[in-house]
C-alpha positions in Angstrom: -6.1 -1.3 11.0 -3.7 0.6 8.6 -3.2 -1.7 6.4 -5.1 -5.3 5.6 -3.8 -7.4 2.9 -6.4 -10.3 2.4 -5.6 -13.2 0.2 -3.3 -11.7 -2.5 -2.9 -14.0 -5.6 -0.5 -12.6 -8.4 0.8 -13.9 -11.2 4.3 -13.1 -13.6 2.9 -14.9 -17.1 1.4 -18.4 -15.8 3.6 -18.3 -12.4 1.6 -18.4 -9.6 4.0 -15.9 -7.2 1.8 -15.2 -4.7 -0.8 -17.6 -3.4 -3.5 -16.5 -0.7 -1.1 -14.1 1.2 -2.5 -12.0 3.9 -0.9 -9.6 6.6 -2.2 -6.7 8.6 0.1 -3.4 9.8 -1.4 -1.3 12.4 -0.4 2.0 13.3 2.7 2.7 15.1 4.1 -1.1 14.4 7.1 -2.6 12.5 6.0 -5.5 11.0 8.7 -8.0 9.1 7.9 -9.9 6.2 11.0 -12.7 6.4 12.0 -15.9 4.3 14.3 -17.6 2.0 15.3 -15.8 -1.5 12.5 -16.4 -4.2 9.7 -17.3 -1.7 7.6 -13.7 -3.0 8.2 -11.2 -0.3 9.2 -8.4 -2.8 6.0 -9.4 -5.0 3.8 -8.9 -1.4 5.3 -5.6 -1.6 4.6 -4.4 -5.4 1.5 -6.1 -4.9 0.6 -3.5 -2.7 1.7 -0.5 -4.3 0.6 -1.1 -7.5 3.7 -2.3 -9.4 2.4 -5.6 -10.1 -1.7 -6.3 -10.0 -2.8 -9.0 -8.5 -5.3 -11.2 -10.0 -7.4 -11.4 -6.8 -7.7 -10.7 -2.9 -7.8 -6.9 -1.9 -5.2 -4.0 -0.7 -7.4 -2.3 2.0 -5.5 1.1 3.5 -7.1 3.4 5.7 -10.2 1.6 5.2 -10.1 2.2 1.6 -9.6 -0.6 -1.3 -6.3 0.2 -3.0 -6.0 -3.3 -4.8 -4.3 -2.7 -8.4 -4.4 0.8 -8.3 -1.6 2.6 -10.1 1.4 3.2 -7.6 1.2 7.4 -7.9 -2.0 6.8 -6.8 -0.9 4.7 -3.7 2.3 6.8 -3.0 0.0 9.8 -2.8 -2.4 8.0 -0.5 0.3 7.8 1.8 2.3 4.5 1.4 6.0 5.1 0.4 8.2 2.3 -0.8 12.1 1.8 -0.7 13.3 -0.7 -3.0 16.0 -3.2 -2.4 17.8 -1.5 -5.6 17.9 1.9 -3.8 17.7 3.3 -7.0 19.0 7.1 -6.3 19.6 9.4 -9.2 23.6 9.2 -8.9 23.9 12.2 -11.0 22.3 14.7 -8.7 23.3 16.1 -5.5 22.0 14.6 -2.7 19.5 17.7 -2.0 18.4 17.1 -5.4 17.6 13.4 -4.4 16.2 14.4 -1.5 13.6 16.9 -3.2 12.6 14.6 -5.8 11.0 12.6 -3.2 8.5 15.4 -2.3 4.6 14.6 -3.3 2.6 17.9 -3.9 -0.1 18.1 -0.9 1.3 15.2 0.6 2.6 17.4 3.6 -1.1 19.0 4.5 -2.6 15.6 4.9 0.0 14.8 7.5 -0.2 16.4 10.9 2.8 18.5 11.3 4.6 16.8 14.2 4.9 13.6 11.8 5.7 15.9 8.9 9.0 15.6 7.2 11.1 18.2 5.4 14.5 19.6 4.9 14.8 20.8 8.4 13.7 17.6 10.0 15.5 15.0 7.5 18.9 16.7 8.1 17.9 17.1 11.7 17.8 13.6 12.2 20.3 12.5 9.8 23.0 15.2 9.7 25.3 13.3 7.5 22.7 13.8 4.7 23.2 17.5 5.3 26.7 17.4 5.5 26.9 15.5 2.3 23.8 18.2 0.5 26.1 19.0 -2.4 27.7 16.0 -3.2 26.7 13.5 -6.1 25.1 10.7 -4.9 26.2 8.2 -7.0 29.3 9.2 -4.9 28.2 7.9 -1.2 28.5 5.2 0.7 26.6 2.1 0.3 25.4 3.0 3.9 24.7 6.6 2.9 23.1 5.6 0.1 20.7 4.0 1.7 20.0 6.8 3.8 19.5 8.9 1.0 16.8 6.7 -0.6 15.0 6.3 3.1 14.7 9.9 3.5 13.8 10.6 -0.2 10.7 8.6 0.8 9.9 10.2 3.7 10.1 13.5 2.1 6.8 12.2 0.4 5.5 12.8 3.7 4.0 8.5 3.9 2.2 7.8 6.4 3.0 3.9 5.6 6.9 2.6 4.6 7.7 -0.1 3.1 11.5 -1.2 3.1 13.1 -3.6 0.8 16.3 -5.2 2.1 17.9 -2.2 3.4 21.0 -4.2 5.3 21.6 -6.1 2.0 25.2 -5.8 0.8 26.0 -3.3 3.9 29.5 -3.7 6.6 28.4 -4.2 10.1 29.0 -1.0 11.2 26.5 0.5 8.5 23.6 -2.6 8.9 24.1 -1.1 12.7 23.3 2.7 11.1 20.5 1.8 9.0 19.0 -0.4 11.7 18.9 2.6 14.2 17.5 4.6 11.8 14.7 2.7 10.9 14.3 2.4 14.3 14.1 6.3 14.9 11.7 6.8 12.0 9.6 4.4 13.6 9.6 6.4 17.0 8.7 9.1 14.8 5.6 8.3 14.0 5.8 6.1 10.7 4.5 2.2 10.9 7.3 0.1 8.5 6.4 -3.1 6.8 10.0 -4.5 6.8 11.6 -7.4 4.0 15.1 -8.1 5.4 17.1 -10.7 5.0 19.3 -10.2 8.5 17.5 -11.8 11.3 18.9 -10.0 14.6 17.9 -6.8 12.8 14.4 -7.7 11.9 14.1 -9.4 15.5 15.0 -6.5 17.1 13.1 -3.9 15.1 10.0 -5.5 14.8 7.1 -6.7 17.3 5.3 -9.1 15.3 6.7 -11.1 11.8 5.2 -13.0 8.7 7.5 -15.7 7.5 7.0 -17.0 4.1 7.4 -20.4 2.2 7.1 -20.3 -1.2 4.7 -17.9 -2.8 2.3 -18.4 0.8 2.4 -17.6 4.4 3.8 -20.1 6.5 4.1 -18.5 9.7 2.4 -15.1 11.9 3.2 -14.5 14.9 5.0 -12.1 17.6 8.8 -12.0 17.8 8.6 -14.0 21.0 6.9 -16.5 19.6 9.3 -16.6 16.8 11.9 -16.6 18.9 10.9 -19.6 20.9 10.1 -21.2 18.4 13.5 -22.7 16.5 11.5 -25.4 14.7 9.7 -22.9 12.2 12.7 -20.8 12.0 14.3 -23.9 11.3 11.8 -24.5 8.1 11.1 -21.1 6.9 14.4 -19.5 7.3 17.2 -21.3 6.8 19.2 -22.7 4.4 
């Protein structure tokens, strides 16, 4: 397994946010992590890098335990993380952006047909090439997005973890950043996925973790998700 998460419990001031949560990722899967707003599926994710420490339950990557390390020390272990801000530098170019995201000796730990660089990141996403010079406070809300996907994977991770990335995007670009996640994916690079657009997490991922507040309510494979209308019914919406 690439990634076990046993029975995280994390706390903001006397808040119990997380209660007991537990997933698994294994390599080559896209795994969703799907509920209402508020229910702690961002806090699952900072959990696991190291933003936020839980108080117990373990982070155990490659076999190793990562719970509450710092999150250079994660990133550099191999797990990259997009947050649902994006959070681009607007006032550099978008080759700037893109370079800041390299992690020294990150690329020699990965074997080079899953290696990202320059060549490979504009390869697959020609727009970003296209656009190398210009500001990227200056894009598209769908380019931005790209941007801050590939800034990750110029870290070379051997894990992503994507926050929203559909959030606030027109159909056209939820459509773009859906295939791309997609073509990472066939790439080589598991994705544990929060997203708040059902079709595109049904038809991305092969298994999904639906929350209810601050626990896990429901694991399971899309299928059974999907014949299932009575927990999507409880756990999803409004």
């Amino acid at each position: 397994m690439l990634l076990d998460v046993k029975n995280l419990n994390t706390y903001y001031g006397d808040s119990h946010v997380l209660q007991d949560m537990s997933l698994t990722i294994a390599e080559g899967e896209i795994v969703a992590l799907l509920g209402r707003n508020g229910m702690g599926k961002t806090t699952t994710m900072k959990s696991i890098i190291g933003l936020v420490k839980p108080k117990s339950g373990r982070v155990i990557y490659q076999g190793k335990d990562f719970t509450g390390r710092e999150p250079y020390q994660v990133a550099k272990a191999g797990i990259g993380y997009v947050p649902e801000e994006r959070r681009i530098f607007p006032n550099l170019s978008v080759l700037d952006n893109l370079k800041m995201g390299i992690k020294a000796g990150r690329a020699g730990k990965v074997q080079s047909k899953n290696r990202w660089d320059l060549d490979r990141i504009y390869e697959h996403f020609p727009v970003l090439k296209e656009r190398s010079a210009q500001k990227g406070g200056t894009l598209s809300g769908g380019e931005q997005q790209m941007l801050a996907i590939c800034r990750t994977l110029m870290g070379n991770p051997e894990l992503l973890l994507v926050d929203e990335p559909t959030e606030g995007l027109s159909p056209i670009l939820v459509k773009e950043v859906r295939d791309m996640l997609d073509d990472i994916n066939k790439a080589g690079v598991p994705i544990l996925l929060v997203e708040h657009n059902l079709k595109v997490a049904m038809s991305l991922a092969s298994r999904v973790y639906l929350m209810g507040k601050a626990h896990l309510g429901f694991s399971g494979t899309v299928e059974e998700l999907d014949a299932n209308p009575e927990i999507r019914a409880k756990y999803l919406e409004v």
